[in-house]
C-alpha positions as CSV (number, residue, x, y, z in Angstrom):
1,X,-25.0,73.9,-46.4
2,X,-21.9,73.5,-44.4
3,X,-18.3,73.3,-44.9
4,X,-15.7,70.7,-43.3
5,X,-12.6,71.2,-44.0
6,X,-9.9,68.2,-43.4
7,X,-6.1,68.6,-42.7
8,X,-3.3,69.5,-44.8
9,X,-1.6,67.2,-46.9
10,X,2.1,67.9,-48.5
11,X,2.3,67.4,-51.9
12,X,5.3,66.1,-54.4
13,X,6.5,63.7,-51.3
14,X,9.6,66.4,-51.1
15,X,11.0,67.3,-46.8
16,X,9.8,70.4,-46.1
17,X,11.9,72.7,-43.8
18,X,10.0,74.6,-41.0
19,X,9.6,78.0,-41.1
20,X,12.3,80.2,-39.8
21,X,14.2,77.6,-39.6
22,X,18.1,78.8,-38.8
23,X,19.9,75.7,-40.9
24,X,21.0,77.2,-44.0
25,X,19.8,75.2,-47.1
26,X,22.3,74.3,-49.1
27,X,20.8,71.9,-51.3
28,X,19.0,72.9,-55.1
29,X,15.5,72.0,-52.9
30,X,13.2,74.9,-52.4
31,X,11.9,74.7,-48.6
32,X,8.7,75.8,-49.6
33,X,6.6,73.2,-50.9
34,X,2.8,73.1,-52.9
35,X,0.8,72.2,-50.0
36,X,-3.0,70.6,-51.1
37,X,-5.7,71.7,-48.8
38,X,-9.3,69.9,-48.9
39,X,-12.6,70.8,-48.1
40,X,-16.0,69.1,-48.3
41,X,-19.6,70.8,-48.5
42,X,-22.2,68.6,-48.1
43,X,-26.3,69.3,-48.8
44,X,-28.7,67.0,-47.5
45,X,-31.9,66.5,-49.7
46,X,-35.0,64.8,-49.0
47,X,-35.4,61.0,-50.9
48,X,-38.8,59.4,-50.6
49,X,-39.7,56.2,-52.7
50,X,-40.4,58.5,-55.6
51,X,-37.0,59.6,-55.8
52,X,-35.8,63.1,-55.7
53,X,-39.0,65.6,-55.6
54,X,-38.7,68.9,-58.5
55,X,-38.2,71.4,-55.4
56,X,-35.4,68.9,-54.6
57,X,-33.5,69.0,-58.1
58,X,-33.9,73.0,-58.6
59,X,-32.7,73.0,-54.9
60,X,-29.0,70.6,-55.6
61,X,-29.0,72.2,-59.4
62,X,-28.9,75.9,-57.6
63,X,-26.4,74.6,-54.9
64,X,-24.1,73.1,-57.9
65,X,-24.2,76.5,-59.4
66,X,-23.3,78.4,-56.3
67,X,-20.3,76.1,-55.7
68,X,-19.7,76.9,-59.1
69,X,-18.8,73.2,-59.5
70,X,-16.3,71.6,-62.1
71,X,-13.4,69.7,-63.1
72,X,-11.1,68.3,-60.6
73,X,-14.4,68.3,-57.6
74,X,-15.5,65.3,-56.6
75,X,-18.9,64.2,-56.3
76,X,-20.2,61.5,-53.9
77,X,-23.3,60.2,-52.4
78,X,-23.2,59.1,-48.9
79,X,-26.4,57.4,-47.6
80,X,-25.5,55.3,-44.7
81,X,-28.9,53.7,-44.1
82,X,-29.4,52.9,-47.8
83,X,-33.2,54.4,-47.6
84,X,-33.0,56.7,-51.0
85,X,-34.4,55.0,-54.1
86,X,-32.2,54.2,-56.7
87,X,-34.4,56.9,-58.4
88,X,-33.2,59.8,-56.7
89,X,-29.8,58.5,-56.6
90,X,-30.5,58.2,-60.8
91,X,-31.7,62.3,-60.6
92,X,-28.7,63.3,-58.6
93,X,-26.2,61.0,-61.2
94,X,-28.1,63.2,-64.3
95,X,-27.5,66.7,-63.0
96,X,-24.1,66.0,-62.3
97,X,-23.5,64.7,-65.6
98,X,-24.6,67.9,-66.7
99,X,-21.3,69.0,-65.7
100,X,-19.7,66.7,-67.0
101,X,-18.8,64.8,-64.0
102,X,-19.1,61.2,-62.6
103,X,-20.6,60.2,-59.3
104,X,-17.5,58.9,-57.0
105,X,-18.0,55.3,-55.3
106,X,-16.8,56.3,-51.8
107,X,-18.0,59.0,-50.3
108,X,-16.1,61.1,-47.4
109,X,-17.0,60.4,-43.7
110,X,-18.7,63.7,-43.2
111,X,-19.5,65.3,-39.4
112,X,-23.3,64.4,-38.3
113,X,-25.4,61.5,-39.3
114,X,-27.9,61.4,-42.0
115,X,-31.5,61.2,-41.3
116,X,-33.7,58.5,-42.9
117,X,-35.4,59.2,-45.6
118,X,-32.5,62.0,-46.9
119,X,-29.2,61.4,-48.8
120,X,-26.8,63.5,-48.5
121,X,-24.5,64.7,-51.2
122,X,-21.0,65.8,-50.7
123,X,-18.8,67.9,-53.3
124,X,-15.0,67.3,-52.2
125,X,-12.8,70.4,-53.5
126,X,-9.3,70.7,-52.7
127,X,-7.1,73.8,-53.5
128,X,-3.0,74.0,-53.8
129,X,-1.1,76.7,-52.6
130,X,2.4,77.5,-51.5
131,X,2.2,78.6,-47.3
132,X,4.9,81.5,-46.2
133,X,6.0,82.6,-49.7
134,X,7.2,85.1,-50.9
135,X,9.9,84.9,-48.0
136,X,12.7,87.5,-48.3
137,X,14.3,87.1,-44.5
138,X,17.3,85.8,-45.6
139,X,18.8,86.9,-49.1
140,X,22.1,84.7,-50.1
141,X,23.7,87.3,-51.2
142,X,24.3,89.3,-48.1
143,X,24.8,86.7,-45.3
144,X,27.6,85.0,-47.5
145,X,26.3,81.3,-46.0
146,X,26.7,79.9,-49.4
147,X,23.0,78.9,-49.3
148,X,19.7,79.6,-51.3
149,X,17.7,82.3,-50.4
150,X,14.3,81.5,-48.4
151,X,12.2,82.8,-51.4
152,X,14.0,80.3,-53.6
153,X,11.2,78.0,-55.5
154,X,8.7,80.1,-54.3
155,X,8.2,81.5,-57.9
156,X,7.8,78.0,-59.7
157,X,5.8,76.2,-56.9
158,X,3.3,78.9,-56.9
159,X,2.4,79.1,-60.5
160,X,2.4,75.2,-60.4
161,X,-0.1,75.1,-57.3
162,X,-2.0,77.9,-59.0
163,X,-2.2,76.2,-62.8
164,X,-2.6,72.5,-62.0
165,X,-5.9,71.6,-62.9
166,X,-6.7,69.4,-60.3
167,X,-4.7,69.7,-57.3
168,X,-4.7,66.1,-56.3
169,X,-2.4,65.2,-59.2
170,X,0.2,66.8,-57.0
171,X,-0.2,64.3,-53.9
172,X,-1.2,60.5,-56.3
173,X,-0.8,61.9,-59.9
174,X,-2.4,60.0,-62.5
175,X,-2.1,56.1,-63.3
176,X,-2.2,54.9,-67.1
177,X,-4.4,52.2,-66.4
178,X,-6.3,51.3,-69.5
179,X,-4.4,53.1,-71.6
180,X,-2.8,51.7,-75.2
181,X,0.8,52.2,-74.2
182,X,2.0,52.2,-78.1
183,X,-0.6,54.9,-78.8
184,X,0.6,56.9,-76.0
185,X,4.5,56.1,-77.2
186,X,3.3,56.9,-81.1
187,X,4.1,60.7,-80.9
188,X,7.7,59.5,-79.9
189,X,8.1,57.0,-81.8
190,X,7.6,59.0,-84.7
191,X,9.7,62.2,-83.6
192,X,12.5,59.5,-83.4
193,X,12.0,58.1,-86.8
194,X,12.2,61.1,-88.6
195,X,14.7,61.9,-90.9
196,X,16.6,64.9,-90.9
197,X,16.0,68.0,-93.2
198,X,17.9,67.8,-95.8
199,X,19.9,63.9,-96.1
């Protein structure tokens, strides 16, 4: 198993100050910002015309365990020179529905080529957190600047990078594509309707 581990992104598309930075922030913007980290761990497994071999599936079911795999990873399948069988692509689709996940459709370009014969399967994970907080170098109310402090925001964007669910909803967030937009508005529509206690 190995790890690759990709660069940085910023999430909630907000300027982030640098660090140490001596401008005094004078705005209601926090200068520390959720940042989303991601990471990919990929297992190569042998894939023969037969499809995946029992050794095989007890071998990717015991490395899904260890990963300790779940909602908001992603799951791909990269084989480049299209020599797995459908079947084995089938028996890694199964196991991963036992977790209640789908198989993604693009795969990650991943370090090191896959060998014929082999597919290789690659669980993206990324992680939010909030770099350089808690900051207390600067305190507003003893340099009189008439600025926030550095540690301002550093409370609410760290429970939000530590409770979001899946961390890439801070970077694309979610589209509504499918979705029965007067369902979705039926909640409203009836908190709007309804009549006051009491008339």
């Amino acid at each position: 198993m190995r790890i690759i581990s990709t660069a940085l992104i910023t999430a909630l598309g907000l300027s982030v100050t640098a660090c140490g930075s001596t401008t005094a922030n004078r705005s209601v913007y926090s200068e520390r910002q959720p940042v989303v980290s991601k990471s990919n761990f990929v297992l190569d497994l042998s894939a023969g015309n037969g499809g995946l071999s029992t050794a095989e599936q007890n071998r990717l079911a015991g490395w899904f365990e260890a990963l300790e795999l779940g909602y908001g990873d992603r799951v791909s399948i990269d084989d480049p020179g299209y020599s797995a069988s459908s079947v084995a692509k089938t028996a890694v689709e199964n196991i991963v529905a036992s977790y209640g996940l789908l198989i993604s459709e693009t795969a990650p370009v991943t370090e090191g080529y896959v060998p014929a014969g082999q597919l290789r399967v690659v669980v993206t994970r990324t992680s939010a957190s909030v770099p350089g907080c808690p900051d207390f170098s600067h305190r507003s109310h003893t340099d009189f600047q008439a600025r926030t402090s550095a540690n301002y925001g550093c409370g609410t964007n760290g429970t939000l990078a530590a409770m979001i669910a899946d961390p890439e909803d801070l970077v694309r967030g979610q589209n509504a594509e499918g979705e029965d937009q007067a369902r979705a508005s039926k909640a409203i529509r009836a908190y709007r309707d309804k009549k006051v206690g009491g008339q």
